[in-house]
C-alpha positions as CSV (number, residue, x, y, z in Angstrom):
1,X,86.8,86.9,128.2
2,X,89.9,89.0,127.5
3,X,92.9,88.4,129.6
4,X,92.5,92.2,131.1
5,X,88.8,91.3,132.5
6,X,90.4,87.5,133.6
7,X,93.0,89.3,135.5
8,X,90.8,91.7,136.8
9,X,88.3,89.0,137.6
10,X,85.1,91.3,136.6
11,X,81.7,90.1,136.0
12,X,80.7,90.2,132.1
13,X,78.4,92.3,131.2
14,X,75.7,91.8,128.0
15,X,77.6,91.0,124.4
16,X,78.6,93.6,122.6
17,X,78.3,91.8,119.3
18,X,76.2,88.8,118.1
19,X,76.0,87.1,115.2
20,X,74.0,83.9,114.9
21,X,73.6,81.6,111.8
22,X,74.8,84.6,109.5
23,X,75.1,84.0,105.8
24,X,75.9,86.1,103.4
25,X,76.2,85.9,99.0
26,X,77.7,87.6,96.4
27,X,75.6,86.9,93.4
28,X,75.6,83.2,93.0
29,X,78.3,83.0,95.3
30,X,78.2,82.2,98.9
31,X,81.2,84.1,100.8
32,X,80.1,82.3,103.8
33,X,77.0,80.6,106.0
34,X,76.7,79.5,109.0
35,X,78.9,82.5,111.0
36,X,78.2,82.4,115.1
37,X,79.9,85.0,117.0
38,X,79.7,86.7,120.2
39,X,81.6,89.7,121.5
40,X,82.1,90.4,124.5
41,X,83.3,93.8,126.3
42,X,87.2,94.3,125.9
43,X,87.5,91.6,123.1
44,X,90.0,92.3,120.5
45,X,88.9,89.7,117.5
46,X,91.2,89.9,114.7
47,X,89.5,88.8,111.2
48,X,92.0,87.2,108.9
49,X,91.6,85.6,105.2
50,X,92.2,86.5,101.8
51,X,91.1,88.7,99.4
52,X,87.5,88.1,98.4
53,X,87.1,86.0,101.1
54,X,84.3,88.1,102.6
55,X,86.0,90.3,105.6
56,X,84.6,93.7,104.5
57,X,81.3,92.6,103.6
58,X,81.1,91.4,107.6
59,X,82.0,94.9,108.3
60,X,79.3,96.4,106.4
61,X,76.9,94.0,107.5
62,X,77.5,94.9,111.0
63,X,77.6,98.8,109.9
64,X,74.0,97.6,108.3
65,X,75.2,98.8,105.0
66,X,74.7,94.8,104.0
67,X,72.0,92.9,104.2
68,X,72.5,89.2,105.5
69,X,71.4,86.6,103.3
70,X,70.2,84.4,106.6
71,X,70.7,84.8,110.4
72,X,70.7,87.9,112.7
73,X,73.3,90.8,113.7
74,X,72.3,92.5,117.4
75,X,74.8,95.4,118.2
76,X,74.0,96.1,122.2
77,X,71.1,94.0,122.0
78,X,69.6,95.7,119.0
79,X,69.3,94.7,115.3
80,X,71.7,96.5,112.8
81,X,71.0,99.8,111.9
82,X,73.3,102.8,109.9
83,X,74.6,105.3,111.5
84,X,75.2,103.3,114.8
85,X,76.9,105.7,117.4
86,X,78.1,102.8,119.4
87,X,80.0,101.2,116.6
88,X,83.4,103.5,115.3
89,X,84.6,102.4,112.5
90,X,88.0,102.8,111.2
91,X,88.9,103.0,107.4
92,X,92.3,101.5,105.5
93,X,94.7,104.3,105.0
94,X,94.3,106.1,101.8
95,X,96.0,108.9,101.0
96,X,93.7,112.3,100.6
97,X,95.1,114.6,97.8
98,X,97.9,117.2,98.5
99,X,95.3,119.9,97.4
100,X,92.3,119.1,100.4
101,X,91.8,122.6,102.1
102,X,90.5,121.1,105.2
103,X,91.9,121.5,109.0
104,X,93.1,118.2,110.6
105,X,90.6,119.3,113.2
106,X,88.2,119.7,111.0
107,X,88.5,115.9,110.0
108,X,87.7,114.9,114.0
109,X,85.1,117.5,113.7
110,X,83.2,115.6,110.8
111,X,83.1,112.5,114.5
112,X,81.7,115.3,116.9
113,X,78.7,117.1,114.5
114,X,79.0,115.4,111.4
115,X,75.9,113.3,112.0
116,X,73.3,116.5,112.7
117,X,71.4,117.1,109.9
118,X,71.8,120.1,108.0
119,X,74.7,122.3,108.4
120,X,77.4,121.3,111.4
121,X,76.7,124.5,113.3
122,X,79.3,124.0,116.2
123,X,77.5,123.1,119.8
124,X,79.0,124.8,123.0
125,X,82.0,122.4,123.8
126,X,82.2,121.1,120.4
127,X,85.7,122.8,119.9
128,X,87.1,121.2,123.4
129,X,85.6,117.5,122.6
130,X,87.5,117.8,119.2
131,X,90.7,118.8,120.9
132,X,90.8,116.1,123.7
133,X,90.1,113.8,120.6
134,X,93.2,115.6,118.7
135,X,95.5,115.2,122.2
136,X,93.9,111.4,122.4
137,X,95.2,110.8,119.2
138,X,98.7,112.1,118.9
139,X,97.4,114.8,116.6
140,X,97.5,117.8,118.3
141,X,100.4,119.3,117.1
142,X,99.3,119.6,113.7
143,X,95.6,120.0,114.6
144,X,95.6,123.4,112.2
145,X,98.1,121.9,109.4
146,X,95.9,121.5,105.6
147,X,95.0,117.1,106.0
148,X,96.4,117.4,102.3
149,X,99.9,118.1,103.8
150,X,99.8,115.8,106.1
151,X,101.9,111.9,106.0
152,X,99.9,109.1,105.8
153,X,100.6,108.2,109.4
154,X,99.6,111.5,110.2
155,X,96.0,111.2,108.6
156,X,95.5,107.5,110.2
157,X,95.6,109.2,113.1
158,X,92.9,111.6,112.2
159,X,90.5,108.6,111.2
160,X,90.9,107.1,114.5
161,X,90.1,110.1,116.2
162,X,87.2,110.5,113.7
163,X,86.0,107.0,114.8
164,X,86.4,107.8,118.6
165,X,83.9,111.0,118.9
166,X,81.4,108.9,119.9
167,X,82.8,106.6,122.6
168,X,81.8,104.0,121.0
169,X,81.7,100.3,122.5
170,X,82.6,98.2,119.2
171,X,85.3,99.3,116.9
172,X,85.5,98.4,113.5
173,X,88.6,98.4,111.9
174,X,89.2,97.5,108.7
175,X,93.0,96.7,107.6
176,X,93.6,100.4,109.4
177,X,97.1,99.8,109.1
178,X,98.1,99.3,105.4
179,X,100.3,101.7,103.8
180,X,101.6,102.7,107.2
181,X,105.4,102.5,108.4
182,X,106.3,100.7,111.6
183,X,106.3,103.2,113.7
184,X,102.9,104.6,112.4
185,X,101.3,101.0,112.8
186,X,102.6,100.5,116.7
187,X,100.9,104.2,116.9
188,X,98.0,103.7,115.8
189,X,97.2,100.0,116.9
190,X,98.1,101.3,120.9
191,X,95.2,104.0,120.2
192,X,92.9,101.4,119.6
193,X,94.2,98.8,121.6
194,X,93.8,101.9,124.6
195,X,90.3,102.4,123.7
196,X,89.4,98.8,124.6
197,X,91.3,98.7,128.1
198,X,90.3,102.1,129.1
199,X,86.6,102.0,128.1
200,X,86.1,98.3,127.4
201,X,85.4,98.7,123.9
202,X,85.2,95.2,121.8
203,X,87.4,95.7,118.3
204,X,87.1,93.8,115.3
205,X,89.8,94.6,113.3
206,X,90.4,93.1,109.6
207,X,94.3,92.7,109.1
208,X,96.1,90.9,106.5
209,X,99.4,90.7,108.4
210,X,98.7,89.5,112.6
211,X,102.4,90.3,113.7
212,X,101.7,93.8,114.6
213,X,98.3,93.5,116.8
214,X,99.7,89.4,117.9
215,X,100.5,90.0,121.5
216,X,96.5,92.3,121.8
217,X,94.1,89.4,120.0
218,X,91.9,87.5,122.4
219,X,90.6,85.5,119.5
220,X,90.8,85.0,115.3
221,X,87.8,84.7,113.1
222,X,89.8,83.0,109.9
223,X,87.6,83.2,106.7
224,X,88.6,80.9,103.5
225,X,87.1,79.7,100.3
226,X,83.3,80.2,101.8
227,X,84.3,78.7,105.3
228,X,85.8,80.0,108.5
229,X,87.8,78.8,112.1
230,X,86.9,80.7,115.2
231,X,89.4,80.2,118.4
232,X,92.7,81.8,120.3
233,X,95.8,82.8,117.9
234,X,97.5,79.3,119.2
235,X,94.6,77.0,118.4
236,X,93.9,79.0,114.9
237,X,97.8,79.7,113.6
238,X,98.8,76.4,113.1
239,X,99.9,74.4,110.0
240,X,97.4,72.0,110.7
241,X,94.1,73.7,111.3
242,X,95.0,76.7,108.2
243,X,95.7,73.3,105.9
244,X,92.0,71.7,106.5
245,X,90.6,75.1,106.4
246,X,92.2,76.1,102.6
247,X,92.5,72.5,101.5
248,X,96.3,72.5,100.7
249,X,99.2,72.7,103.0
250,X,99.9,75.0,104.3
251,X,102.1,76.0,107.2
252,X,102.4,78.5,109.8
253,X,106.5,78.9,110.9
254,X,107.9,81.4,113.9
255,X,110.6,83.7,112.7
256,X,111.7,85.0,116.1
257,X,108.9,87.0,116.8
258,X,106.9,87.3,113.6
259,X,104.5,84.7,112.6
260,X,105.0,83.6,108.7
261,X,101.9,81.5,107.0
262,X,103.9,79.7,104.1
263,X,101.4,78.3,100.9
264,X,98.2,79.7,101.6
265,X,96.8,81.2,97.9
266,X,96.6,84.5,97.5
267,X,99.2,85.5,100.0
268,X,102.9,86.4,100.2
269,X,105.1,84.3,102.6
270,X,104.2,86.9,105.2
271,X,100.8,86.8,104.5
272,X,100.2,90.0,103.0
273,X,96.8,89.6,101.8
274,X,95.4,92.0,99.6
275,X,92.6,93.9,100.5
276,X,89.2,92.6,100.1
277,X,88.0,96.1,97.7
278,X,90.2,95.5,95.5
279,X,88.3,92.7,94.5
280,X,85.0,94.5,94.2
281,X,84.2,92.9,97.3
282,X,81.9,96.3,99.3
């Protein structure tokens, strides 16, 4: 239960998410077995671990772009399927070229028709969804600026709003905040964050740095060398529990309010992890 629905003292309602006895391989190597996980409305589960370590594969399996190699993912109740409208699912930040003729609009629009087969023929009240999504977003003011032109920040935001057009009750985000100043990544995690309180959406979101999103998680989902730890920020980010979990010390120290994991491999003293594609992993 999230600490808004505690406070609140509301009845749950059915899981959002549910993973039982999930394994998953890459060739003859097993990223991890044995995942059990259940989501429940208004949870905001961050997914933390190195590169390689098998984060974006769990996003795709739940997108059902991944088959499992054992166990079961339900999404409402239902077995995974593509082009779920109740999952959004939020891309890391990559730059589009200076020379992409498209709208910022017309990058929300792809959220509102882009799933209709053929060709996205506008609906009546098409163009007013897309602009709520633009005001929602912080992106109205440049709603008619080329995407090309646009910061990095600036086309975050676009994805987000992208993500949104459906409503949908499980967000997916995976390391959305790379590349993005400080002022961009408060932005743009408080737009998600605000989807969850105002419409009790669950969010997964795969981060290689915690400090930004901290004070928001409900729970971690820690993934390392083919194993994982499942629990609150306080019982996962300690020196104790992240030593057993990569088999070498490692230790977690408080820098006022930043968090810094110290020794774990493949990550700088602040934990910058790099992303899981770069290793070939979706």
């Amino acid at each position: 239960m999230s600490a808004d629905d505690a406070a609140r003292g509301t009845k749950r309602s059915a899981p959002i998410l549910e993973i039982a006895g999930a394994a998953l391989r890459r060739g003859e190597r097993e990223l991890w077995s044995g995942l059990d996980l259940t989501v429940e409305p208004g949870e905001f589960i961050a997914v933390l671990g190195p590169s390689g370590s098998g984060k974006t594969t769990l996003m795709r399996a739940i997108l059902g772009l991944q088959p499992l190699s054992a166990g079961s993912i339900r999404v409402g109740g239902e077995a995974v399927q593509r082009g779920n409208p109740r999952i959004g699912y939020i891309p890391q930040q990559r730059p589009l070229p200076p020379d992409t003729s498209m709208r910022a609009r017309d990058v929300v629009a792809l959220g509102v028709s882009g799933t209709r087969f053929g060709l996205p023929i506008p609906r009546r009240g098409d163009r007013e969804r897309v602009d709520r999504l633009l005001e929602g977003v912080g992106a109205a003011h440049f709603a008619d600026r080329r995407v090309g032109l646009l910061s990095g920040g600036e086309q975050q935001r676009l994805r987000v709003g992208q993500a949104l057009a459906d409503e949908p009750t499980l967000l997916l985000c995976d390391e959305p905040l790379s590349n993005l100043d400080l002022a961009n990544q408060v932005g743009v995690t408080e737009i998600i964050d605000r989807q969850r309180r105002e419409r009790d959406a669950a969010v997964l979101f795969v981060t290689h740095d915690i400090n930004p999103i901290l004070g928001r998680v409900d729970r971690i989902l820690y993934i390392a060398g083919g194993r994982f730890v499942l629990g609150t920020p306080d019982e996962v980010l300690q020196s104790r529990v992240l030593t057993d979990l990569y088999g070498t010390p490692v230790f977690v120290l408080r820098a006022g309010n930043r968090l810094v994991v110290v020794g774990a491999p493949d990550a700088t003293p602040h934990h910058d992890h790099d992303h899981d594609h770069d290793k070939g992993e979706a």
